[in-house]
DRENGU-734572 format. One record per residue: x, y, z of N, C-alpha, C in turn; chain; residue in one letter. Coordinates in steps of 0.1 Angstrom, whole numbers. Layout:
REM residues N
{atom {X,Y,Z},{X,Y,Z},{X,Y,Z},'A','a'} ...
REM end
This chain:
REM residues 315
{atom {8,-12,0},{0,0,0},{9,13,0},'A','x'} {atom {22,13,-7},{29,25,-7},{27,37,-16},'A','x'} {atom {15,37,-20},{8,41,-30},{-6,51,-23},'A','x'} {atom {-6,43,-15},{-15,53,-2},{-15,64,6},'A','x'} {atom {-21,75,6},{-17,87,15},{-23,78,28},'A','x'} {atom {-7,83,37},{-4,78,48},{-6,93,60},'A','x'} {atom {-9,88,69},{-12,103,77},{-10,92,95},'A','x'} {atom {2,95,106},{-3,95,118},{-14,99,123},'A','x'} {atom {-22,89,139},{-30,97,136},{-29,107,148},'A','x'} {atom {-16,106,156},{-14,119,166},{-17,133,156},'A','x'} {atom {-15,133,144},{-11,144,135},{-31,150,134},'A','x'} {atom {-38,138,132},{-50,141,131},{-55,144,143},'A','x'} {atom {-50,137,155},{-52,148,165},{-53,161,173},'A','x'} {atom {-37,166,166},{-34,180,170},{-44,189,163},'A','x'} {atom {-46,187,145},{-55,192,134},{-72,193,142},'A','x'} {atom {-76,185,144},{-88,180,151},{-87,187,163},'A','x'} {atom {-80,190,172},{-83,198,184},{-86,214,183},'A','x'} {atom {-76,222,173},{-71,230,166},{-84,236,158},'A','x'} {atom {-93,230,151},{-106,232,143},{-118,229,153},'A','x'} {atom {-116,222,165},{-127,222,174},{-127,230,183},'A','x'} {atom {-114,238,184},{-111,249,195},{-114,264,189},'A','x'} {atom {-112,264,176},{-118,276,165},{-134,276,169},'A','x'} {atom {-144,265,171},{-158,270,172},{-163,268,185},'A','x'} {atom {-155,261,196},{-158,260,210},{-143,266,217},'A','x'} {atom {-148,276,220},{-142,286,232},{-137,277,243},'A','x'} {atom {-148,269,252},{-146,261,264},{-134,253,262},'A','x'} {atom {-128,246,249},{-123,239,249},{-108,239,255},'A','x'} {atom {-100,234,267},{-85,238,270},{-78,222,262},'A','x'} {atom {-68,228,263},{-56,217,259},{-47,218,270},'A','x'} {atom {-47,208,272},{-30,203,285},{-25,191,279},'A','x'} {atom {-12,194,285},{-3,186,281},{7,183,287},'A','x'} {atom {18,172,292},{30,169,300},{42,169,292},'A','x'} {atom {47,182,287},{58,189,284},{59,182,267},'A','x'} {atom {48,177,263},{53,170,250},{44,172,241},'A','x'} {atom {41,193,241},{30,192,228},{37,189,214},'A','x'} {atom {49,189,211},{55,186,201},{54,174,194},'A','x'} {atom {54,164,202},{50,147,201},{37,143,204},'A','x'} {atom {29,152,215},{16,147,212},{7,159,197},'A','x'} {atom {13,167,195},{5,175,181},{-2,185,189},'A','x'} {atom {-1,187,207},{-11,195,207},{-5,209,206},'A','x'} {atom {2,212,205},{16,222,197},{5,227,188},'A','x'} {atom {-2,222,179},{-10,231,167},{-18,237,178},'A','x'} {atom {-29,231,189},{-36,241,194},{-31,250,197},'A','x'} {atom {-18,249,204},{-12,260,214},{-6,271,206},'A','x'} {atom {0,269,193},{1,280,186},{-13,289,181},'A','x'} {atom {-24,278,182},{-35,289,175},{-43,294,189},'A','x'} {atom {-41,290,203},{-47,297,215},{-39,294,223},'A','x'} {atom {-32,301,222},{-19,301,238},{-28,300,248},'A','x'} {atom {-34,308,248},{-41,313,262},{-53,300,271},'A','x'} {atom {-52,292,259},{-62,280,259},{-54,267,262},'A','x'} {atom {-39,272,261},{-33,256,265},{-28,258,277},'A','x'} {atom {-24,247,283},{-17,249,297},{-4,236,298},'A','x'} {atom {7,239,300},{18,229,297},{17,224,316},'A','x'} {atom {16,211,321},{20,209,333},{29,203,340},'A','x'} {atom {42,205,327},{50,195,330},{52,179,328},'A','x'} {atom {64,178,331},{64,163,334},{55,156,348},'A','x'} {atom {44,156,351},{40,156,358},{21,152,355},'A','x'} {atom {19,142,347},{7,141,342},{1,131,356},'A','x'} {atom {-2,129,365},{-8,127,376},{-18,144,380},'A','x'} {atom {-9,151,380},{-13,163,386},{-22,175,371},'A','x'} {atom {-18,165,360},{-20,174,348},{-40,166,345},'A','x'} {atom {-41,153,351},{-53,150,353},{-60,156,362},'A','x'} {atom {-54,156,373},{-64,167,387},{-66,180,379},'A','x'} {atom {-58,189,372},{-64,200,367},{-71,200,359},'A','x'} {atom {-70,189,345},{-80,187,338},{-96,184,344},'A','x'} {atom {-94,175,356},{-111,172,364},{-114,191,372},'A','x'} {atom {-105,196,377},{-109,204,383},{-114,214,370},'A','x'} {atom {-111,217,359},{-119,226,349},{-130,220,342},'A','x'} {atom {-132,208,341},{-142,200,341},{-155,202,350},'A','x'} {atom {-151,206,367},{-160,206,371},{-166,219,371},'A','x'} {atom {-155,232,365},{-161,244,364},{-169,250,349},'A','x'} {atom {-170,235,343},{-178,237,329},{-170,240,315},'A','x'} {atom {-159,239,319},{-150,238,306},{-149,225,299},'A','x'} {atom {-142,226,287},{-141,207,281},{-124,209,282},'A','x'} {atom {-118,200,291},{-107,200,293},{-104,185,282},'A','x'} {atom {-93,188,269},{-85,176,269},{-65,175,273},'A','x'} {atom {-66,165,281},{-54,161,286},{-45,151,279},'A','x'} {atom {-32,156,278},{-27,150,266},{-13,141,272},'A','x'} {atom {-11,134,266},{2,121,269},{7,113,261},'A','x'} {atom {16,105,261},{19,94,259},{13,81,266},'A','x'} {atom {6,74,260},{-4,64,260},{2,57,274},'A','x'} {atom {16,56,274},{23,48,291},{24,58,299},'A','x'} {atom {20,67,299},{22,78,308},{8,85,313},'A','x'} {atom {0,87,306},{-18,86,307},{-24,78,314},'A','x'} {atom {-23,63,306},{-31,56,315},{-24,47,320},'A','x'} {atom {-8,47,322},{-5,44,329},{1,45,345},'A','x'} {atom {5,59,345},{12,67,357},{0,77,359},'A','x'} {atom {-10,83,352},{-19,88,357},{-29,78,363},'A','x'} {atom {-32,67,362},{-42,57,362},{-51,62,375},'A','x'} {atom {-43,64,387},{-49,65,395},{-56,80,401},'A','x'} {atom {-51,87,394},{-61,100,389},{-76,101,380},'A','x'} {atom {-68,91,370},{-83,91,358},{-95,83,371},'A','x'} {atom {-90,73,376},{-99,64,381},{-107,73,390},'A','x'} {atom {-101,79,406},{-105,90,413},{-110,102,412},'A','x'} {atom {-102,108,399},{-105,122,403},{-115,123,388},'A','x'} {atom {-114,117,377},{-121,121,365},{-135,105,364},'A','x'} {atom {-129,99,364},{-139,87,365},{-152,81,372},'A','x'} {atom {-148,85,384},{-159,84,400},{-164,96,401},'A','x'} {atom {-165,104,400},{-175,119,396},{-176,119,381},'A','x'} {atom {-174,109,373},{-182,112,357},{-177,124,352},'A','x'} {atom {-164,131,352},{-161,145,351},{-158,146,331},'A','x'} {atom {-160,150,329},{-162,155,314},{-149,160,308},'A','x'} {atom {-139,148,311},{-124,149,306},{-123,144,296},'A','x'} {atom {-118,142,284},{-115,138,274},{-94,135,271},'A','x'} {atom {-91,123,269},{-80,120,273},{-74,117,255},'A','x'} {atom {-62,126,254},{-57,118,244},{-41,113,243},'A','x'} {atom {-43,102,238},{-27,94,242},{-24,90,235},'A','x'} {atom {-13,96,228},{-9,92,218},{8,83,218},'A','x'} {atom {12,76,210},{22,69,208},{23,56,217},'A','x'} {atom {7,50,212},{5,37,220},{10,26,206},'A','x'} {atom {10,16,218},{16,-3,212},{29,-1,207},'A','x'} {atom {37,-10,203},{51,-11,194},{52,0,187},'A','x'} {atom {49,3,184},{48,14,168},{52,25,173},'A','x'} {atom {53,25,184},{64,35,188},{75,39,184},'A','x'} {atom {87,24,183},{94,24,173},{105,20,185},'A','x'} {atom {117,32,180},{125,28,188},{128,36,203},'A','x'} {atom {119,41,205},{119,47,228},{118,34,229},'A','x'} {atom {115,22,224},{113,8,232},{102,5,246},'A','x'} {atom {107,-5,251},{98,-11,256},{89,2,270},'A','x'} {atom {101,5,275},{94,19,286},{86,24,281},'A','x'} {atom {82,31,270},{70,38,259},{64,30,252},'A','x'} {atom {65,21,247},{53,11,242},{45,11,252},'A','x'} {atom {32,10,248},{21,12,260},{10,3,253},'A','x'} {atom {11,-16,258},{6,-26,249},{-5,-27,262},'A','x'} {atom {-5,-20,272},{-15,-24,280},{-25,-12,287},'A','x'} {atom {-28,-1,279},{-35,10,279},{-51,4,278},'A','x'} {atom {-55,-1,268},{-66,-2,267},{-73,-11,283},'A','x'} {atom {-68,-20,282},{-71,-35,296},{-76,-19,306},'A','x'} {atom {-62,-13,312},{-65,-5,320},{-78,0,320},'A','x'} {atom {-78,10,307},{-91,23,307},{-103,15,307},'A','x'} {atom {-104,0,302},{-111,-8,302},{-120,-11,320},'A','x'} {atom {-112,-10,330},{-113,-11,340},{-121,-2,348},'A','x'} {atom {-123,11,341},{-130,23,346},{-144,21,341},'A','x'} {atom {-154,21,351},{-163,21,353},{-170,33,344},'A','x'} {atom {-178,32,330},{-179,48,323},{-171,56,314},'A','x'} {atom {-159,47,315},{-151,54,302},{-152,45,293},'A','x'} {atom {-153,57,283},{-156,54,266},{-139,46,263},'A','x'} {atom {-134,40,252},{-123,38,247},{-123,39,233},'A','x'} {atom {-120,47,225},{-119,48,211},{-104,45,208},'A','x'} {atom {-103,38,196},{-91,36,191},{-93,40,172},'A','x'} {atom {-90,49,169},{-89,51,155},{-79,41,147},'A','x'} {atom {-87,41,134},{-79,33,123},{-68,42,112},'A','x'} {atom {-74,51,112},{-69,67,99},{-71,80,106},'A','x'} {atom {-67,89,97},{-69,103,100},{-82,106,99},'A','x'} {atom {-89,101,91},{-109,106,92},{-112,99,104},'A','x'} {atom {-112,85,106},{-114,86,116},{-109,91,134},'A','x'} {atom {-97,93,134},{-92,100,148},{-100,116,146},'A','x'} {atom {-98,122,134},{-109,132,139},{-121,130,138},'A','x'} {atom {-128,120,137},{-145,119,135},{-144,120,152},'A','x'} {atom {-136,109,155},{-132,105,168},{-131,117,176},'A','x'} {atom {-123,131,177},{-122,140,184},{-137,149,190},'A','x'} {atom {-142,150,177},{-158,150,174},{-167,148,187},'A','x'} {atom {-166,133,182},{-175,122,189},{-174,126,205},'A','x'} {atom {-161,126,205},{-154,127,222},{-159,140,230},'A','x'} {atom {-160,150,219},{-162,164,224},{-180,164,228},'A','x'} {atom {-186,156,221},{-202,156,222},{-207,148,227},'A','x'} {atom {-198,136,242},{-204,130,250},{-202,133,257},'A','x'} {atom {-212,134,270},{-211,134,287},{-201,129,289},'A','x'} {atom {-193,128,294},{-185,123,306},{-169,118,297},'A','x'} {atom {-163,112,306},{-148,107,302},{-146,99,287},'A','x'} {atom {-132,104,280},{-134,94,270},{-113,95,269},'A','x'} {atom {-115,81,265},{-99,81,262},{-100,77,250},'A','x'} {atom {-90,83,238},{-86,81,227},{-76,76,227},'A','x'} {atom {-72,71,218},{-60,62,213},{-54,65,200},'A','x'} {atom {-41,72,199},{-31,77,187},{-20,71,183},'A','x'} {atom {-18,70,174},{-3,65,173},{7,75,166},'A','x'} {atom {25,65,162},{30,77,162},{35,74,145},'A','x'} {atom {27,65,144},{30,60,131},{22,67,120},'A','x'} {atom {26,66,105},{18,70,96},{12,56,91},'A','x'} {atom {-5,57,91},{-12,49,85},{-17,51,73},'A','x'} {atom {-20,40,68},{-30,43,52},{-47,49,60},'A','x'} {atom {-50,55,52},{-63,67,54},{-71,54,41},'A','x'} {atom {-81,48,51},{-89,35,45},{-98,41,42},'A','x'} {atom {-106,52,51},{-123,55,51},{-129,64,49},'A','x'} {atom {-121,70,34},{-122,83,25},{-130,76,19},'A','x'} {atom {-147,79,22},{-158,74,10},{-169,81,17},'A','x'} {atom {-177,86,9},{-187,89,10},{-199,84,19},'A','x'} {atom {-197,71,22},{-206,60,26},{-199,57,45},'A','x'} {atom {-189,66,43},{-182,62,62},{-191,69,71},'A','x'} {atom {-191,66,83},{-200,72,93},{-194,65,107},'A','x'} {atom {-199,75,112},{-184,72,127},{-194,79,140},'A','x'} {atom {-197,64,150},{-208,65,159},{-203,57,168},'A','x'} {atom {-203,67,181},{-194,58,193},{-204,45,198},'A','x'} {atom {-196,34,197},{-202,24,204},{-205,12,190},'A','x'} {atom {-203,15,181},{-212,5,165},{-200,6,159},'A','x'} {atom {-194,-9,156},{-184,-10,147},{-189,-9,129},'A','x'} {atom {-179,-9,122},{-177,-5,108},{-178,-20,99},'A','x'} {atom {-187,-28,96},{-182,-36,84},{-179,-35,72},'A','x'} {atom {-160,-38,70},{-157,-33,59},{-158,-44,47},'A','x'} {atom {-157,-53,52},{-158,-64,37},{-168,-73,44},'A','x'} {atom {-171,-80,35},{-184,-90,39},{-175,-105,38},'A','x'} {atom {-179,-112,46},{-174,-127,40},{-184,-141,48},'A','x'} {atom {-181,-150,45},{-188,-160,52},{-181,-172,61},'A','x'} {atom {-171,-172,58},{-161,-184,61},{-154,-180,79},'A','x'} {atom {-150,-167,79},{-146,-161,92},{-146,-149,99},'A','x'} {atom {-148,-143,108},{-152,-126,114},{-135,-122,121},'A','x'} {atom {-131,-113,110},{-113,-108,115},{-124,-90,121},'A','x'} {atom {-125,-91,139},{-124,-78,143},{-109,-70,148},'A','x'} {atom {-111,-60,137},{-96,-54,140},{-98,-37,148},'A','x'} {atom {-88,-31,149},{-88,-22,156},{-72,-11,156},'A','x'} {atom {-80,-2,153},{-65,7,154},{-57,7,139},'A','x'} {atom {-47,6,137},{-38,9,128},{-40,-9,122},'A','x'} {atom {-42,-17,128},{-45,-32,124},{-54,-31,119},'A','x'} {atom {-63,-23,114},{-74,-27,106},{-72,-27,88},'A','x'} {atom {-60,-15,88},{-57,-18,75},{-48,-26,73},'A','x'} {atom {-40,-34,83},{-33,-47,79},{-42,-60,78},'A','x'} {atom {-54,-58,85},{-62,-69,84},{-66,-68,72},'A','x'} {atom {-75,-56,62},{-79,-57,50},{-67,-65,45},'A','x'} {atom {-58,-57,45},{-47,-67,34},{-42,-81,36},'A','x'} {atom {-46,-88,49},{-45,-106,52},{-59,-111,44},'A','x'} {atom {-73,-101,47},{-79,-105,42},{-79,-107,20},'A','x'} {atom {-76,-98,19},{-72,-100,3},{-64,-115,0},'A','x'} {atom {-53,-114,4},{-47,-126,6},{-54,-140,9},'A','x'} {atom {-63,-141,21},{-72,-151,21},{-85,-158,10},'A','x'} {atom {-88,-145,3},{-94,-143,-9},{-92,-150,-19},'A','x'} {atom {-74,-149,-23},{-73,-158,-32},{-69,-172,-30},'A','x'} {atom {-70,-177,-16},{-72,-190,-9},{-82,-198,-10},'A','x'} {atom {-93,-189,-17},{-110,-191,-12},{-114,-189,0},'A','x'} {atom {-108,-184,9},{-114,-180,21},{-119,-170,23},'A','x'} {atom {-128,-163,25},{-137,-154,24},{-137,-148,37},'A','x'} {atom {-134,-133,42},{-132,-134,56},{-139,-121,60},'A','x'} {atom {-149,-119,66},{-153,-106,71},{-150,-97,81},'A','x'} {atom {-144,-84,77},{-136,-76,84},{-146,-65,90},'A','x'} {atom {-144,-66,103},{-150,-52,107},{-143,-45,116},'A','x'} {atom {-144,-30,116},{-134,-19,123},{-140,-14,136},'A','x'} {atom {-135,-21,147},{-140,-23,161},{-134,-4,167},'A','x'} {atom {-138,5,163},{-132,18,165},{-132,25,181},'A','x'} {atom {-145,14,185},{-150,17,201},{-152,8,208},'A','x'} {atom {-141,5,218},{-140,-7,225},{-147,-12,236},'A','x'} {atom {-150,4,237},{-159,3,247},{-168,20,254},'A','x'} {atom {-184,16,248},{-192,2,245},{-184,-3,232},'A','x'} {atom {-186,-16,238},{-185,-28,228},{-197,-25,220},'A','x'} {atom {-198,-28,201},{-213,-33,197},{-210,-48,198},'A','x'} {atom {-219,-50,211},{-222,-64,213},{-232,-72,200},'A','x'} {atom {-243,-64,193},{-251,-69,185},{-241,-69,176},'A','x'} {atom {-234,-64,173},{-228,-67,157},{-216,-80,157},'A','x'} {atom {-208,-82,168},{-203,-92,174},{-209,-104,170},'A','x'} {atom {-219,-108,180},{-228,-119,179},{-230,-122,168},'A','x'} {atom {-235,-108,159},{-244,-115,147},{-232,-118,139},'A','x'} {atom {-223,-111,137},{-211,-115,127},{-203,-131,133},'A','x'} {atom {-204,-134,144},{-197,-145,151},{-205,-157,145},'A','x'} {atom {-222,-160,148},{-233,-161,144},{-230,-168,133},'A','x'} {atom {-227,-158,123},{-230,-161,107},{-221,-171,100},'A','x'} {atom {-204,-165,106},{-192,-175,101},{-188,-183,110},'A','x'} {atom {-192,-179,124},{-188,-195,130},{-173,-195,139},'A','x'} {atom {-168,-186,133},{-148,-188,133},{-148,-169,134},'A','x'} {atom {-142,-165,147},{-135,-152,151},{-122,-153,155},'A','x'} {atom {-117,-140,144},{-103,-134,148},{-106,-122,153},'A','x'} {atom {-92,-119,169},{-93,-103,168},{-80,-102,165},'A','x'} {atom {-78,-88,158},{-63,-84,157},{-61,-68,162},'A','x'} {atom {-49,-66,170},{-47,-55,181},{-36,-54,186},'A','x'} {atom {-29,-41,178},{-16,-34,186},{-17,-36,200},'A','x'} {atom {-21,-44,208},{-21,-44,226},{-19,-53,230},'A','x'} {atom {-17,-59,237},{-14,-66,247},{-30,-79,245},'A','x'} {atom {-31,-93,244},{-36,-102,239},{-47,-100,250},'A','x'} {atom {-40,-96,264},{-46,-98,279},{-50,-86,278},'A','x'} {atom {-67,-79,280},{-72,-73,281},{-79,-58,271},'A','x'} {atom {-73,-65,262},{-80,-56,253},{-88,-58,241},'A','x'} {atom {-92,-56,231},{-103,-62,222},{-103,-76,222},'A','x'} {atom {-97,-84,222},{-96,-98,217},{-107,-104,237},'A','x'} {atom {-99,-95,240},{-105,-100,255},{-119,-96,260},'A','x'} {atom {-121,-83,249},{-138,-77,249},{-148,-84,245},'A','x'} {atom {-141,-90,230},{-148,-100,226},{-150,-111,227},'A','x'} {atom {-140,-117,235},{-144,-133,239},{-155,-131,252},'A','x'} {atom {-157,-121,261},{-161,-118,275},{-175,-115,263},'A','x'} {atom {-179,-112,257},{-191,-109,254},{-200,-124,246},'A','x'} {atom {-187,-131,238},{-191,-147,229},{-194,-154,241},'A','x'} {atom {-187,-156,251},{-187,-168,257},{-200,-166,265},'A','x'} {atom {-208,-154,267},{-219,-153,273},{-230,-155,265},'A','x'} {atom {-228,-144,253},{-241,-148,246},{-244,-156,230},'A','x'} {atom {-231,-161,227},{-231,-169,222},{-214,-175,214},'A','x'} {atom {-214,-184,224},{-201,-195,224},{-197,-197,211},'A','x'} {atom {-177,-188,207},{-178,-193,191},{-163,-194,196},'A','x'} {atom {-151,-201,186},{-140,-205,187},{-133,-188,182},'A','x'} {atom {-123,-182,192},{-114,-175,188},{-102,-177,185},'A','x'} {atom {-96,-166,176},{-79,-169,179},{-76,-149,183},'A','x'} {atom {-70,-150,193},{-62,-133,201},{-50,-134,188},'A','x'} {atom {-50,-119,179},{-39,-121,177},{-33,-105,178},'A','x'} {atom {-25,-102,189},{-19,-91,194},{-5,-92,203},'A','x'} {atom {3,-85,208},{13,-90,218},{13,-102,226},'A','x'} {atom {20,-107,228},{16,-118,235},{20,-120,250},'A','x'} {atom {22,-111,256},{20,-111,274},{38,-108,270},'A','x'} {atom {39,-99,264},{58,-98,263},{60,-83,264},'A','x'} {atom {73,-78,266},{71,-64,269},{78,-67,245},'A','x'} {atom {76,-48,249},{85,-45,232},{98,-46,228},'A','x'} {atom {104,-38,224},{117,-34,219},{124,-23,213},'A','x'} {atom {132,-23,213},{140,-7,203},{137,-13,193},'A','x'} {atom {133,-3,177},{136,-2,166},{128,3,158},'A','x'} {atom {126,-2,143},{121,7,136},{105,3,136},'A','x'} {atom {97,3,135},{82,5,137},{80,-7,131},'A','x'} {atom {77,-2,116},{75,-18,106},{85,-26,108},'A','x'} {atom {96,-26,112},{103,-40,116},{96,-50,129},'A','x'} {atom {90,-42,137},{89,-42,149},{75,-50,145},'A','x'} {atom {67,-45,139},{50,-52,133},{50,-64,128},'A','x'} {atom {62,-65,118},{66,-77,112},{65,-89,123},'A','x'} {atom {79,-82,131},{86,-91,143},{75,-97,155},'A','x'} {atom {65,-89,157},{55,-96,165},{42,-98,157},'A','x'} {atom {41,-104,148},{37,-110,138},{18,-102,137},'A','x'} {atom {24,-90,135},{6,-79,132},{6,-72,122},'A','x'} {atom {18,-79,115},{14,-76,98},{4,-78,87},'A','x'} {atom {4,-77,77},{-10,-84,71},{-6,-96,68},'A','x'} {atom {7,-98,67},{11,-113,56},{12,-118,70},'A','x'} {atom {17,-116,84},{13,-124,95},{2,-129,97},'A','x'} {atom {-7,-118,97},{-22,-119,102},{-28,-134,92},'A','x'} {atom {-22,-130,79},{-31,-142,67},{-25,-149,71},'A','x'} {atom {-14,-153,73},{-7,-165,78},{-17,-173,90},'A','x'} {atom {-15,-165,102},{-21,-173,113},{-36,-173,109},'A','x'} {atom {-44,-164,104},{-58,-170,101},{-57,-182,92},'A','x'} {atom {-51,-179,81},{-54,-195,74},{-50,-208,77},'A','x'} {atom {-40,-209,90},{-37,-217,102},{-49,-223,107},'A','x'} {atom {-59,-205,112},{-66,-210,120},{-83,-214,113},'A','x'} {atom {-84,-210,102},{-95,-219,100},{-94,-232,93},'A','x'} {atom {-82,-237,91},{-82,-249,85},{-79,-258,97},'A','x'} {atom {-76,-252,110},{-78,-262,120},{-63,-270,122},'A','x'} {atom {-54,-262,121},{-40,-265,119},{-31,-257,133},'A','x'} 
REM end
């Protein structure tokens, strides 16, 4: 796909803050000394006065975010995905989560694709966490339309939402007239009958491309773009589980507790179908280059076809 306009989607972040700060006043930006890496650098050059830097110190950069929250502002607080929800964790949970505070979280430079900061900044276990909060939304974008449909979405719900950015440039899939982006209801992108590949994040356009490849196997594989992890759409799940019998998840995260783990916790209740997890595998990351690194823990697309056609031939 080198042929594809490619766009990070921290980049569609900063852009998307920046155009939603132009028609809403209330909106602040904070950030932990890294608007340059999180993008929110574009807000802050177009409203100084609207951003607030808090240092290396994102514990305390969430307590300020809840406290303007509770004075009716839309506070978004910005990080690195291991640093948000992981060293702030016990902020989001207390001070923004258990009062329902109307923070909006964005973290960018989650899973491997980090590159080479390595395994300390890889953040394969962000979602499980925010997963844990009682009330928070979880969006993970696949492209740049979607991370800003996503900023949108985030800005026009009650209460807490964590986004998920990366620091990688992706292929932009969901340039069509026919896209539509609704928190909670995943995306079906190809139809198939044979198996349900739910992907997420920057894996969705490697999934399309294992699914091509299974195509000319005869395997027919239906892809859909799980964009909100939570709410889960449990109805689209089922019925896609339902139809082919055989689910894959595929997910820049950690195998333990994040999509793959959404959706088995939802099959095994309302209706029992065989999966295969295919994300990190309970390992920390590494130094290096991004795509080497996707290759190397096998969340490529030629991986992905690989292990699906493993897995529905029962091998």
């Amino acid at each position: 796909m080198s042929d594809v306009k490619k766009i990070a989607t921290r980049d569609s972040y900063g852009k998307a803050l920046a155009e939603l700060g132009a028609s809403h006043p209330e909106v602040v930006v904070l950030d932990a000394d890294l608007a340059g890496a999180t993008k929110t650098a574009v807000f802050k050059k177009a409203f100084p006065e609207r951003h607030i830097d808090c240092g290396i110190a994102e514990g305390n950069m969430m307590g300020v975010a809840a406290g303007l929250a509770a004075t009716g502002k839309f506070p978004f607080a910005s990080s690195f995905a291991m640093f948000a929800a992981g060293r702030a964790f016990e902020q989001i949970r207390n001070s923004i989560g258990y009062p329902k505070l109307n923070v909006k979280i964005g973290a960018t430079h989650a899973g491997i694709s980090v590159g080479e900061d390595g395994a300390t900044h890889q953040c394969n276990e962000d979602i499980a966490l925010m997963r844990t909060i009682p009330g928070m939304v979880i969006i993970n974008p696949s492209d740049d339309l979607e991370a800003r449909a996503a900023v949108q979405a985030a800005y026009e719900h009650q209460g807490p939402v964590y986004m998920r950015f990366g620091r990688l440039a992706v292929p932009v899939i969901n340039e069509n007239e026919g896209y539509k982006f609704e928190l909670g209801k995943g995306i079906v992108l190809r139809e198939g009958k044979d198996v349900t590949i739910f992907a997420t994040g920057l894996e969705v356009a490697e999934t399309l491309n294992a699914a091509e490849k299974l195509a000319t196997d005869g395997i027919e594989a239906k892809v859909v773009n799980i964009h909100t992890i939570k709410p889960l759409d449990e109805e689209l799940v089922v019925a896609a589980a339902t139809e082919t019998g055989k689910v894959v998840t595929v997910e820049e995260h950690s195998i333990i507790g994040g999509l793959g783990s959404a959706i088995c916790d939802v099959l095994a209740e309302k209706a029992p179908t065989k999966v295969m997890k295919i994300g990190v595998n309970d390992t920390y990351g590494e130094s290096g280059p991004a795509i080497e690194l996707i290759k190397k823990y096998g969340l490529d697309g030629e991986s992905i076809y690989g292990k699906i056609k493993k897995f529905y031939m029962g091998l």
